[in-house]
N, C-alpha and C positions, 0 to 999 in steps of 0.2 A: 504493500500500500504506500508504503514509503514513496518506494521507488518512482511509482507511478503518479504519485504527486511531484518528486525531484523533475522528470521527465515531461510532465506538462507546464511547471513551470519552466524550465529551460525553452521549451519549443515556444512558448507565450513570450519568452525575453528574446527569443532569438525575432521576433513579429516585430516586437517593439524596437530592438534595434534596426530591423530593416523601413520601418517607420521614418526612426530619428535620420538616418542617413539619408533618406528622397526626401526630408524636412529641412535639412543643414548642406547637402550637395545636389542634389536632384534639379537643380536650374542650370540655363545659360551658363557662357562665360561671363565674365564683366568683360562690357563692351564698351565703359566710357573710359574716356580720354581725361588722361590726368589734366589739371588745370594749373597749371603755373606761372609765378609770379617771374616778371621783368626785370623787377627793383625791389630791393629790400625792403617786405613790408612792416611800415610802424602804424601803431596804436597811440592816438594821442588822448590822455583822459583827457573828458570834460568836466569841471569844477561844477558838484551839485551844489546846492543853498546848505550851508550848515546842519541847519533842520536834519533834510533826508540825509546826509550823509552820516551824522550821528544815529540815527533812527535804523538805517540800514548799513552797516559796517562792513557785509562781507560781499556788501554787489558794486558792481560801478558802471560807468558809462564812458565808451572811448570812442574815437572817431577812426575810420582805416584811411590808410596813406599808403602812399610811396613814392619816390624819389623826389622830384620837383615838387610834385603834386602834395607830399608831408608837409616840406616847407613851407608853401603856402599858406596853406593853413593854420599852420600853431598857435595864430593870432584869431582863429577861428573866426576869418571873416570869410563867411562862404556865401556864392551865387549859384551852389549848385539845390536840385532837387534831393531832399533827403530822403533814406530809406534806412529803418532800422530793422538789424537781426535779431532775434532772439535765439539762443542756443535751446538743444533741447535736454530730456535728461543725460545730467552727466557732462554735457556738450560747453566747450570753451566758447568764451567770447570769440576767438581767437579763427573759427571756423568761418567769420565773414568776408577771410580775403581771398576766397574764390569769386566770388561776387561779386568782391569791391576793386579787384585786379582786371576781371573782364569788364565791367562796368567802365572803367579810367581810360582801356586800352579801346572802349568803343565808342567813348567821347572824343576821341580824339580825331576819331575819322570822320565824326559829326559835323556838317557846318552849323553856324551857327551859335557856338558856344556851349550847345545842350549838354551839361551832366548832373551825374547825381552824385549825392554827398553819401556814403554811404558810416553809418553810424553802428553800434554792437554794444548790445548790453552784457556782463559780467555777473551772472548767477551764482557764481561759486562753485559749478559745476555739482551740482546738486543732485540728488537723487530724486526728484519729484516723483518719476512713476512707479517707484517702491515708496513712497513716503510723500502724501501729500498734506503731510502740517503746512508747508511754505509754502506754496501754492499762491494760495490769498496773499501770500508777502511779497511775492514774486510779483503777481499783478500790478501791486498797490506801489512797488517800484518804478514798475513798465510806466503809470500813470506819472510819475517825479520825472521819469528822463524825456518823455514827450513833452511835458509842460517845458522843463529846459530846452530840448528842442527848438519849439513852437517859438521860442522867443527871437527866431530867425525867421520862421516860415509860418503859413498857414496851414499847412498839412501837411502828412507823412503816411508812408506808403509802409507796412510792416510782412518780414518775413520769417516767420517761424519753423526751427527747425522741431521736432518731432514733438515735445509737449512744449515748445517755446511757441506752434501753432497753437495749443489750446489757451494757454495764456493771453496769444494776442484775443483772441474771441474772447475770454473773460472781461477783459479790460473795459468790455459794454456792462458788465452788471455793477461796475462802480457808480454809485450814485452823483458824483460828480461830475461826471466824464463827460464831454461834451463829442457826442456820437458824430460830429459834421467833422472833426479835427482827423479820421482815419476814413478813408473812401476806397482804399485798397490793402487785402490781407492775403496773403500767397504764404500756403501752410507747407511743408516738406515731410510726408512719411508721419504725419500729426494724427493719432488716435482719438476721434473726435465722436466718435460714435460712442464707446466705451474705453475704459482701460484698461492694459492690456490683462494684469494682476488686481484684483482689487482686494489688495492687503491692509487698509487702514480706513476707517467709513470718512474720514476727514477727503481722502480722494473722491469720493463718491457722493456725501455731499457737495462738492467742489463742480463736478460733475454734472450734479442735477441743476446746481444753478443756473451754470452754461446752459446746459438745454434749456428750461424754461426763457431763461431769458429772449432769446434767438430764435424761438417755436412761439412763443407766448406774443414779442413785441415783431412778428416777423414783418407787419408792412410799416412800422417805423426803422426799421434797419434794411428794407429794398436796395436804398440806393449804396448802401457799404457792397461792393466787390469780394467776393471772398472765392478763392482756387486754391483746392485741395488738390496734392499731388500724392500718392502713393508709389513705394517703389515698385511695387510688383514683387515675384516670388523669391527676388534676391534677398527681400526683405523680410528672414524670417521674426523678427522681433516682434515688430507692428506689421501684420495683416493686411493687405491692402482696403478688406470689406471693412477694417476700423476708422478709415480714414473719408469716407462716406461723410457729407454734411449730412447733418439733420433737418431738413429746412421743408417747406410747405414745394410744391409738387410744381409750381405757377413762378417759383419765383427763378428768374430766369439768369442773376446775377449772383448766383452761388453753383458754381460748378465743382464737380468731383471726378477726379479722372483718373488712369495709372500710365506709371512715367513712358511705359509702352504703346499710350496712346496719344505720347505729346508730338506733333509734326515736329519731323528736325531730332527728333529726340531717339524714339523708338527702341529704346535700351529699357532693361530691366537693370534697378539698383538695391544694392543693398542700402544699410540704416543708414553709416555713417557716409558710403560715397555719394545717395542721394544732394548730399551739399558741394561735394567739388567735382559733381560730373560735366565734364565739359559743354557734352551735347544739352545738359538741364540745363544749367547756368546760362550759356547763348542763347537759348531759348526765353527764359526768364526774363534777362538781362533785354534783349529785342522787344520784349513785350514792355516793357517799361518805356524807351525811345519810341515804340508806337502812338503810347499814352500823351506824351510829351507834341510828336510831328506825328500825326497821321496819314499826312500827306505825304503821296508818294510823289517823284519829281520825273516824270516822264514825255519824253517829245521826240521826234523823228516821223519818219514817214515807216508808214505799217501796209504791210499788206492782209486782205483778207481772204477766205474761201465763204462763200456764200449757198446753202441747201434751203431749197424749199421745202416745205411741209405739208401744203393741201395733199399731195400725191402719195404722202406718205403714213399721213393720221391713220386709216382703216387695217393698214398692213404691220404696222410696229407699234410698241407702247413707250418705249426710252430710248435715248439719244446719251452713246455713251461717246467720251473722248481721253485723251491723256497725251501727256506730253512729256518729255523731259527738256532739261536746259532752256525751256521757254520764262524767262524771268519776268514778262509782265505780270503782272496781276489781275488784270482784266484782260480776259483772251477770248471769250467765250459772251455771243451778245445775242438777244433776240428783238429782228427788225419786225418794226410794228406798223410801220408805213415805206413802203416801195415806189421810188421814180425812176421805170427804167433799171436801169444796173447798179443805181446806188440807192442806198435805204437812207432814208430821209429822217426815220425815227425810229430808234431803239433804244433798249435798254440792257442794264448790264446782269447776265444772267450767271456770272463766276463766283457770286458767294457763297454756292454753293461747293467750290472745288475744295476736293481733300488732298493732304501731301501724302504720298507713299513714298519710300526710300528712294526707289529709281526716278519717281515720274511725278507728274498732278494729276487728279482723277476729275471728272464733271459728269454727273450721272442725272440728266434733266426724263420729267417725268412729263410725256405729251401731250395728259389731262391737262396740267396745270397753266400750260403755254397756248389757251386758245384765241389769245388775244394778238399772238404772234403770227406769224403769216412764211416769215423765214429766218432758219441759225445763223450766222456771223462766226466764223471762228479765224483768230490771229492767225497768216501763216509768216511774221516776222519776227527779228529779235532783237532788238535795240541796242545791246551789244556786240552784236557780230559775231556772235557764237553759233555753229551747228546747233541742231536743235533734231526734234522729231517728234511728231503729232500723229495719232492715230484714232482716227473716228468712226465708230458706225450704227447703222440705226437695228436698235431689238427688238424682239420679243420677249418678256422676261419671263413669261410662264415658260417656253419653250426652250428656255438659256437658263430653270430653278430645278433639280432634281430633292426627292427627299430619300432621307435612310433611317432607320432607327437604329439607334445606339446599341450595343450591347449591354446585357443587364448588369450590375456592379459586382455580383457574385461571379460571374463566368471565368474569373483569373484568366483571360484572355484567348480562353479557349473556342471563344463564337467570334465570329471578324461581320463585321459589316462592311460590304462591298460594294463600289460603284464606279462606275467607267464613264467618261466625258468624251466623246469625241469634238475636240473645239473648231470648230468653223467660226468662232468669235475670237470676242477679247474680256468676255467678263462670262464667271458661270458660276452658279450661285446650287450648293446643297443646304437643306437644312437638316440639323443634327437633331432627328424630334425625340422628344423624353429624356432630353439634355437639360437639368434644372438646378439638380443639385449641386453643392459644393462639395459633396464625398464622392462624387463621381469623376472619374481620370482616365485619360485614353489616351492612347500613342495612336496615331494619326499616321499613317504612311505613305507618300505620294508618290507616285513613278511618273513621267513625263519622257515621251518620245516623241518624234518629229519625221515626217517623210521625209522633208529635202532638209541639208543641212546649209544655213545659211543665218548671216547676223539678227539677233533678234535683243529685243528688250527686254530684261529680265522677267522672270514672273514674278509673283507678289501673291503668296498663302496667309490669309487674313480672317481671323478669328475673331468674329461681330456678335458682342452678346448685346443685341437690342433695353436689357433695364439699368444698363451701365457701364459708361466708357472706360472698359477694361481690357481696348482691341490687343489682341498680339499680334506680330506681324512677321514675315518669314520671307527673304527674299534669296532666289535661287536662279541661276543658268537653265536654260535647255539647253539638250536632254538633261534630267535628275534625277536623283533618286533621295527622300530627306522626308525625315520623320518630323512631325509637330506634335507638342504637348497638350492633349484638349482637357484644361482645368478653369474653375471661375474661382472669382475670389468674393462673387455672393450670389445667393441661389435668388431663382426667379422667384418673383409673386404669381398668386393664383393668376390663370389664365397669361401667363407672359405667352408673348412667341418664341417660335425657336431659335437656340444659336445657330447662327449661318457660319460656311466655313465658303469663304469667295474665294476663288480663283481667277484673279487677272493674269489669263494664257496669252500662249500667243497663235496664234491660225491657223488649222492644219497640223496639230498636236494631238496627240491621245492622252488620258490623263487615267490613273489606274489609284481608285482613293480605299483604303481600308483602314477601317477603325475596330480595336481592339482596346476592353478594356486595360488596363494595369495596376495589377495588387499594389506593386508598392508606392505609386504613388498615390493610389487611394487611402493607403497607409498613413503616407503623407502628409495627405488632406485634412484626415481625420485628425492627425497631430495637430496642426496648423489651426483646425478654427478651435476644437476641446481639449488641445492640451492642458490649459490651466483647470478643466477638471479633473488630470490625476492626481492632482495632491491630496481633493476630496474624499475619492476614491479609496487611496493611498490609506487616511485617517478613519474611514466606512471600515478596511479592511483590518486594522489595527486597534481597533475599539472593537470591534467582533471576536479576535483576537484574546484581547482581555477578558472577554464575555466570557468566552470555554475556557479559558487557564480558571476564571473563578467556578464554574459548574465541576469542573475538573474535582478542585478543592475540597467544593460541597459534597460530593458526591464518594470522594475515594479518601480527602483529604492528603490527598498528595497533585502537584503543579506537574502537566502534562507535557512534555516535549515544546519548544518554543517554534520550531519548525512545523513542528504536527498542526499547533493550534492558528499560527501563522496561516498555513496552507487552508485550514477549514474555514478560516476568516471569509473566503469568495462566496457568500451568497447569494446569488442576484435573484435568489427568487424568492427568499424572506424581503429585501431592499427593494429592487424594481418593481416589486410587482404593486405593491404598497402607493410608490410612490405614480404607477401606472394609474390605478385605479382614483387615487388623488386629483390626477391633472383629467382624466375625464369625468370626475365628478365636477369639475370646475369650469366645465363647459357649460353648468346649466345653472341658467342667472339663480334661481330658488338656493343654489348651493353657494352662491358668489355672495349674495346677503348674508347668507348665516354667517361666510368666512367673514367680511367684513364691520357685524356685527360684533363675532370674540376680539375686534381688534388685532387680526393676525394678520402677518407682512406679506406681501404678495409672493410668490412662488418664485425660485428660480428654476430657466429651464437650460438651455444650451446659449454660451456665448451668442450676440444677434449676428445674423448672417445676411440682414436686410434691413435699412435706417427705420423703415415701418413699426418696427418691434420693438426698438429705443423711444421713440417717437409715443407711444401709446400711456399716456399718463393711469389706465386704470391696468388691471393685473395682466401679465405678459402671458399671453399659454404659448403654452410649450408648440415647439415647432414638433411634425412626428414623424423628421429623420431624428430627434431626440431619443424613441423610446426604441427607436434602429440600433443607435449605438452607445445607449447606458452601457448593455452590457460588455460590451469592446471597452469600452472605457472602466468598468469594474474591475475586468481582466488585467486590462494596465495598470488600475492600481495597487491592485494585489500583486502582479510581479514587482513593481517598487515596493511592498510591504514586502514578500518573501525575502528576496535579494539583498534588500537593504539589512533586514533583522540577519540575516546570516552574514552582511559585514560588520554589522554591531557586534555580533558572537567573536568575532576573529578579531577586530579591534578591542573588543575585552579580554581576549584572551592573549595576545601582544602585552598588551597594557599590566595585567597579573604578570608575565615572567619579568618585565620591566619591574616593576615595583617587589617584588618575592625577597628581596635581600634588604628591603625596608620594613617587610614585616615578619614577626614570627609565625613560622606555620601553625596553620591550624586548620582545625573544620568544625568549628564551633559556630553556630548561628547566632550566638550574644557577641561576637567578635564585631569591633567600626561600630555599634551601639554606640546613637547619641543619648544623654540624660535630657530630664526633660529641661533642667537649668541651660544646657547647651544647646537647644534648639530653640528654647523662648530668646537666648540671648543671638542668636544668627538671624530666626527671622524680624529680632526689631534692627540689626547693623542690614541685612538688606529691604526695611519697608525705608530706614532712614537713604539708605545709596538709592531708592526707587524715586520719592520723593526731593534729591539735591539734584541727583544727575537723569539719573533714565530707568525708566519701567523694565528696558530690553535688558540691559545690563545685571539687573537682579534675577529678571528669569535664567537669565542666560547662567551665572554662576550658580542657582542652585540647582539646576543642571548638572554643571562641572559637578557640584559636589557628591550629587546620586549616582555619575559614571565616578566617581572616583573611590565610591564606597564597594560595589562590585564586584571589582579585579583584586579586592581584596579576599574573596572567596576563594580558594585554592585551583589553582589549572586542572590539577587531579579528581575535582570536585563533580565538574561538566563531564572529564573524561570517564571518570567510574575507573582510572586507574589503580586508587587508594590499594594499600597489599592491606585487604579484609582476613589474612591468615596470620596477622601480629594484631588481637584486639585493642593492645592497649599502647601501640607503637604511636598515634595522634594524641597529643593534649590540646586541651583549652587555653584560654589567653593565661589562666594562672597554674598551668604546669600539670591540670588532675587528668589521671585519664580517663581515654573514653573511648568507646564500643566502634571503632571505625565505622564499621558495614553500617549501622543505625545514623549515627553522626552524617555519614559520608551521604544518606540517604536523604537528609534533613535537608543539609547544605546543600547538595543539587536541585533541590526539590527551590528551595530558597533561591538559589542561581536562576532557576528558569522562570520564577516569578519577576526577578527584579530585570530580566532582559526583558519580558513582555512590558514593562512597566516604563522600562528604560524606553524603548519604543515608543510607546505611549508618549511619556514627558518631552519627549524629542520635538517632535510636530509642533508643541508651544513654542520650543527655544527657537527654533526656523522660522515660523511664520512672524516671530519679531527682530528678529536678525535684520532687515530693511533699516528698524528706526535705530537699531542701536548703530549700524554702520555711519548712517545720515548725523548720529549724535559725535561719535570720535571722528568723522574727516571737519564736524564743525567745534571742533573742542577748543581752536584757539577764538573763536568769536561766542564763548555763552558754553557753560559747566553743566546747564541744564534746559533738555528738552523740552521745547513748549510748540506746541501744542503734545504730548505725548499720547499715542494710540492705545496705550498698554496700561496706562492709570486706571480702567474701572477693573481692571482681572489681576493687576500685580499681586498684590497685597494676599489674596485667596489664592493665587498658583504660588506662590512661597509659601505656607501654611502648609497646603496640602504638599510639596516638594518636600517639606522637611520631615510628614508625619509620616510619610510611607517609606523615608532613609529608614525606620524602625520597623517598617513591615514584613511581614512572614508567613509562610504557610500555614504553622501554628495557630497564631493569631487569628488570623480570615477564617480560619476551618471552626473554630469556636466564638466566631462573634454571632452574635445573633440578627444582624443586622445583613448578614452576608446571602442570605435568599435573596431578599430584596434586592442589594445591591447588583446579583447576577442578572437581574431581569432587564437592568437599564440599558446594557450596551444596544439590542436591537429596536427598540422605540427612537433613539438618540441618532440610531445609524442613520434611520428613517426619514429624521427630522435632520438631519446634517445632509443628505442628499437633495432635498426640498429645496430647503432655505439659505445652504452656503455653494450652491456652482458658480454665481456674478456675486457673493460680497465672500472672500475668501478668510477675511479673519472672521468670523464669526465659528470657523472650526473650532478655533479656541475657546470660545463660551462651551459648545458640547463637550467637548473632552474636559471643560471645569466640573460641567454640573455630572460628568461619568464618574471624576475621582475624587470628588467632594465625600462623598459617600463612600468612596473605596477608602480615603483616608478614616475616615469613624469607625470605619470597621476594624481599622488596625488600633484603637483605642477603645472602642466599646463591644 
C-alpha cells in the first residue's frame, strides 16, 4: 500500500513538473532588441517641499538625462513634454532610461523642437505585490511629485510598470486629485484585474477601491486615456488575462491589449524586459510624438489604380489588399463622385488598415461602401523605394472553412484536419469549441507551391475576436512550422470562434492540423490556478493532522507521517461539498439566506474574464472550476507529500548536526518547556510582534518548534535503537529505561511533531512577504505599519509554544480530543470556499484547527 501511494505520488510530481516547465520555458524566444543608451545616463533628483520629503523618507523623485541633454537641465528649466514612470514591484527608479534614451534620441530627429521631459519616481523598490501596506503611501507620493511636476506644466502623461500601472489608476481615488491634470496612462504587464497573490487583505482592499472607483465614476473619467499592455506568455509572473481593464463595455478610451498585438511590436515579453524592449519602447515612444504632431507631412505627385464596383457588388463581398514598403498612410480611398477618369470626391477608406510584420493589411466590407461607386488604391511611394501591393476582390464564405478542435483529454491523439487550396490571398478557419483557457494545441502548417518563384511572406494569425490577444507567425514558402493555439482569457457565453487567418500567397496548398497538447494544457492550468496550490497544499495538510489525531484516538499511538500525509487527498469529502455549495448558490432563495448569516461571498477560480471582477454581488464559480478542483487537489497534495518528506530529511540532517550538543536520549520529557519559560517567550515575542513585526514572531516560534525536534534521536524515526540492551538508553537525569517502550513513545512523538511541524509551516510562509518588506525597510522605521499579521500574532504564538509540550500521551487522554479530530474536515471545506482569491485567510483556518489542538495538550 505503501508503495503504491510512493508511486502515484511520484507519477503526480512527475505531471507537475512537466507543468512547471511548459509554465517557465514553453514560449518563444525573446525576440526584443536590447535598448541602449548613447550617453551616460544621469538621474537628476528633484527637490520635494520639506513636508513630503520628511513624511516620505524612502521614495524620491529624479529626472533622466544624458549627455548634453543632463546638462541642460540641472537648472530644471525645461520646455519639454513630461512623462513620468512609475516602477513596478521591486522595480528601480532606475528602469526609465529605456524610455527616456529613445524618447531624446527621437527628438532629435523631430522638427520643431518637440520633446519630452521624461521624469521617475523612486519607491524603494518595494514589495507591493506580496505586501500591500504601502500601496496607499505609494499613491499619496505619486500625488507630491505631480503636484511638483505641474509647477512646470499642465499635465503629465504616466507610465506604469507592473503594479507602478495600478498605482497610476489609484491616484483617481484620492480625494484631492484633480482628475483633468492626467489625460494619458500606459500601464506595462500591470495586474489590474486582480492580484497576482492575495497574501495580505490591505492588497485587496486597495484593490477594490481601484475598481469601484473606475466602474462606479466611469463616465467622469471617459476622457483619461488608459492602454494596458500585457507581455504575453513570456510573462509568467502577471498573466496577461490580469492585465485586462475593468471598464464598462462602451467606453472606447480604455484599451487592453498583449504586447503580441502591438503593430511594430509583435514580440512576446517577459516581466522585466516588457520595459526595455526595443520594438515596445519605439512603439510607445511614436505614440507619444503622434499625440504631440499628428500630422503627417506628405506631398509629391502619387499615382493611383482605380476599380469599379457596380460590376462587382453581386459577385464578391470584400475587397482585400496589402502592401509592403508602401509608407503613406492613406493608400486606400473610396471615390464617391466620378468625372471621366478622375474622381472628383472621395474619401479616405485606410483607417481601417492593420500592420502585419511583412506588409499593411485593408480588408473593406462591400455592404458598408454603398455610397461608393469606385476603390482608389496608391500605386506610388514618396520615397523612392520598391514597394508591392497586392489586391483582390472575395468571397469570404467561400475563402472561411470550419474545424472542431480536439477534445482536451485526447493527449493529442485525435488531429483535426484541413487543406486550403489558395487561389487567394486571405483564408480564414474557424477553430469552433475553442473557449477555454485550459485548452492548448500545437497547430501545424505545411505550405507548398507549384511554381517556384518570389513571393511575400505568409503571415499565420491567431484572432481571438473578445480580446486583443492576436499572435502572429510569419514564414517563407514552401514551410513547414508549428503555432501554439493558447488564450490568455476564455470567451463569454455565446463569443465566436477563434479564427486562425492565413495570409497565403496564390497557387499554394496549405495542409493545417491541430492537435491537442498535454503539457501545455498542463501549463495552462498552472498559469491561471497556480496560486490555488498553496490552498490545496494546506486542504491536504490539515487533513493530515485530522488522521495522525483519529490515529491517536483510536490506537493511541501517531500513525506514519507519510501514510497520513498520503491519505490527506480527498476530493470527495472537499469537492464535492464544496460542489454542491456553488450550485446551491445558483438559486437566489439560497443567495438570501447566504446573505442574511452575513457570510462573505464565495471564492471560485482566479477571473479568467474582466466580467467576473467586475460583478459587485457574489462571483459563481466558472464550471471549468469544478473540471479542475480536482487536478488542482492533486497538486496540492504532491507539494504536501514531497514537501513533508523534505521536512523528515531536513530534521533528520538537522538531529546529527546538533547530536554532540545534546545528551542522548529517548525520553519524551526531554526540550520540555516549564510553564514559567513559555509565559516568559510568549510575552518577549507578543512584545518583538508589537515594536517591530507580527512576521518576525511567527516566524521565530517556528524556529523554535523545528529546533525542539531534531532533538529527538535519529534512531528514534529509524526504529534502529538495539531493543536487546533494555537498559543501555537513559533519560535526561541518567535513570534507565525500557528502550523498545521508550523508543516507541519517542517515535510515536516524532511523527506527531512532523505532522504539526507541517502544519505551523504554512503560517510562517504565508507571512514571510511582510517580514521581508519589514528588514529591506529597517533602515527607514523599526516597525511595520500597516502590519497584516497583528489580528493572529499574539494566538499563533500561544498556540506555537503550547504544542512545543505536546505528545501522544497527552492528546490520547485529553478529553477534548474527539472533538478536536472532527474539525480538520469542516475547516478543509470552508478553507477551499472562502480562501482561493484572498490567500491569507488560510491562516485564520489552520488558527481556529490548532487552537483546540493546543487545549488538548493542557486539558
Amino acid at each position: 500500500m505503501k508503495l503504491a501511494a510512493v508511486a502515484f505520488y511520484a507519477v503526480a510530481l512527475g505531471l507537475l513538473v512537466v507543468g512547471l516547465r511548459e509554465l517557465l520555458t514553453g514560449f518563444e524566444e525573446n525576440r526584443c532588441s536590447m535598448t541602449y543608451m548613447f550617453e551616460y545616463p544621469e538621474y537628476l533628483h528633484v527637490a520635494l517641499p520639506r513636508r513630503v520629503a520628511k513624511l516620505y523618507p524612502a521614495y524620491g523623485l529624479y529626472l533622466y538625462g544624458e549627455g548634453a541633454y543632463a546638462q541642460e537641465t540641472r537648472a530644471l528649466k525645461l520646455t519639454g513634454a513630461p512623462v513620468l514612470f512609475l516602477p513596478g514591484n521591486a522595480g528601480s527608479y532606475k528602469q526609465a532610461r529605456s524610455l527616456g534614451s529613445v524618447a531624446l534620441r527621437k527628438a532629435e530627429s523631430m522638427e520643431g523642437g518637440l520633446h519630452f521631459n521624461v521624469f521617475t519616481v523612486d519607491f524603494n523598490e518595494e514589495l507591493v505585490a506580496l505586501y500591500g501596506g504601502s500601496l496607499l503611501r505609494q499613491t499619496h507620493f505619486l500625488h507630491e511629485s505631480i503636484k511638483a511636476i505641474l509647477r512646470l506644466y499642465k499635465r503629465v502623461v504616466l507610465v506604469g510598470h507592473s503594479m507602478g500601472g495600478v498605482v497610476a489608476r489609484a491616484l483617481f481615488t484620492l480625494p484631492r486629485f484633480n482628475t483633468s491634470l492626467v489625460s494619458l496612462i500606459i500601464t506595462q504587464a500591470s495586474p489590474h484585474l486582480a492580484p497576482v497573490l492575495a497574501l495580505d487583505p490591505y492588497l485587496l482592499d486597495f484593490y477594490s477601491a481601484v475598481r469601484q472607483k473606475w466602474v462606479n465614476q466611469a463616465n467622469k473619467l471617459r476622457n483619461v486615456t488608459v492602454l494596458s499592455v500585457g507581455g504575453g506568455y513570456r510573462d509568467y509572473q502577471v498573466r496577461s488575462g490580469l492585465t485586462i481593464l475593468p471598464c464598462p463595455s462602451g467606453d472606447h478610451n480604455k484599451l487592453s491589449l498583449v504586447a503580441t498585438a502591438v503593430p511594430r511590436t509583435w514580440v512576446s515579453t517577459d516581466h522585466l524586459s516588457i520595459v526595455w524592449c526595443k520594438e515596445l519602447v519605439l512603439a510607445t515612444v511614436r505614440a507619444f510624438f503622434d499625440l504631440l504632431d499628428p500630422q503627417t507631412r506628405q506631398d509629391g505627385q502619387v499615382k493611383y489604380f482605380l476599380f469599379a464596383l457596380s460590376s462587382r457588388r453581386k459577385a464578391y463581398s470584400h475587397f482585400y489588399c496589402r502592401s509592403n514598403n508602401l509608407e503613406m498612410t492613406s493608400w486606400v480611398y473610396g471615390c464617391m463622385h466620378k468625372n471621366g477618369s478622375s474622381c472628383v470626391h472621395a474619401v479616405d477608406l485606410s483607417m481601417g488598415t492593420e500592420l502585419l510584420p511583412p506588409y499593411k493589411v485593408l480588408i473593406l466590407d462591400l455592404s458598408d461602401l454603398s455610397s461608393v461607386t469606385h476603390l482608389v488604391v496608391s500605386a506610388s511611394n514618396l520615397n523612392g523605394k520598391k514597394f508591392t501591393v497586392e489586391c483582390e476582390w472575395q468571397r469570404q464564405d467561400s475563402q472561411t472553412l470550419s474545424v472542431p478542435v480536439p477534445h482536451v483529454l485526447s493527449f493529442g491523439l485525435t488531429v483535426g484536419d484541413v487543406t486550403v487550396n489558395s487561389s487567394g490571398l486571405l483564408h480564414t478557419i474557424k477553430l469552433q469549441h475553442f473557449h477555454k483557457v485550459y485548452q492548448a494545441f500545437r497547430i501545424n502548417i505545411a505550405s507548398q507551391c507549384k511554381a517556384q518563384k518570389e513571393r511575400l511572406p505568409n503571415v499565420y494569425r491567431i484572432k481571438v475576436p473578445w480580446f486583443r490577444e492576436d499572435s502572429l507567425t510569419t514564414v517563407s514558402v514552401p514551410s513547414v512550422t508549428e503555432v501554439s493555439g493558447m488564450l490568455h482569457t476564455s470567451g463569454p457565453d455565446g463569443a465566436s470562434d477563434v479564427l486562425l487567418q492565413l495570409h497565403t500567397a496564390p497557387n499554394c496548398q496549405y495542409k493545417v492540423s491541430i492537435r491537442t497538447s498535454f503539457p501545455k494544457v498542463l501549463g495552462q492550468i498552472l498559469r491561471f490556478c497556480g496560486s490555488l496550490v498553496p490552498v490545496y497544499t494546506a486542504v491536504t495538510l490539515l487533513l493530515a493532522c485530522g488522521g495522525q489525531l483519529s490515529s491517536i484516538l483510536k490506537s493511541r499511538r501517531a500513525a506514519d507521517m507519510s501514510h497520513v500525509v498520503g491519505k490527506g487527498l480527498q476530493p470527495h469529502k472537499v469537492n464535492l461539498p464544496v460542489y454542491i455549495l456553488h450550485m446551491l448558490l445558483s438559486f437566489s432563495w439560497f443567495q438570501e439566506v447566504w446573505s442574511i448569516l452575513y457570510l462573505p461571498p464565495v471564492d471560485a477560480l482566479p477571473p479568467a474574464f474582466p466580467d467576473v471582477v467586475c460583478d459587485k454581488d457574489m462571483v459563481p464559480a466558472e464550471e471549468w472550476y469544478h473540471i479542475l478542483s480536482p487536478l488542482l487537489y492533486v497538486s496540492g497534495a504532491v507539494v504536501a507529500y514531497w514537501g513533508s518528506t523534505l521536512l523528515r530529511l531536513i530534521i533528520r540532517l538537522t538531529s546529527l548536526i546538533l547530536a554532540p550538543l545534546h545528551r542522548p536520549s529517548i525520553s519524551r520529557d526531554c526540550g520540555t518547556l516549564g510553564m514559567r519559560t513559555q509565559l516568559l517567550i510568549i510575552l518577549c515575542l507578543t512584545v518583538m510582534s508589537v515594536t517591530s513585526c507580527g512576521a518576525l514572531s511567527i516566524f521565530t516560534a517556528f524556529l523554535l518548534h523545528l529546533y525542539r525536534a531534531p532533538k529527538k534521536p535519529t534512531e528514534a524515526e529509524n526504529g534502529t535503537a538495539d531493543t536487546d540492551t533494555p537498559f543501555k538508553s537513559k533519560d535526561c537525569n541518567g535513570t534507565p529505561l525500557l528502550s523498545q517502550c521508550a523508543l516507541q513513545e519517542v517515535r510515536d512523538d516524532l511523527q506527531l511533531h512532523l505532522c504539526l511541524l507541517s502544519l505551523l509551516m504554512l503560517p510562517a510562509f504565508l507571512c514571510a512577504p511582510s517580514l521581508i518588506y519589514w528588514i529591506r525597510n529597517l533602515r527607514y522605521s523599526t516597525q511595520l505599519t500597516p502590519d497584516p499579521c497583528w489580528p493572529h500574532t499574539v494566538p499563533l504564538i500561544i498556540v506555537y509554544m503550547l504544542l512545543l509540550n505536546c505528545n501522544t500521551l497527552k492528546l490520547s487522554n485529553s478529553k477534548l480530543l474527539p472533538l478536536t479530530s472532527c474539525f480538520p474536515l469542516p475547516l478543509a471545506i470552508a478553507m477551499v470556499t472562502f480562501s482561493p482569491l484572498h490567500l491569507y485567510r488560510v491562516t485564520y483556518f489552520l488558527l481556529v484547527a490548532l487552537v483546540p489542538l493546543a487545549l488538548c495538550s493542557l486539558l
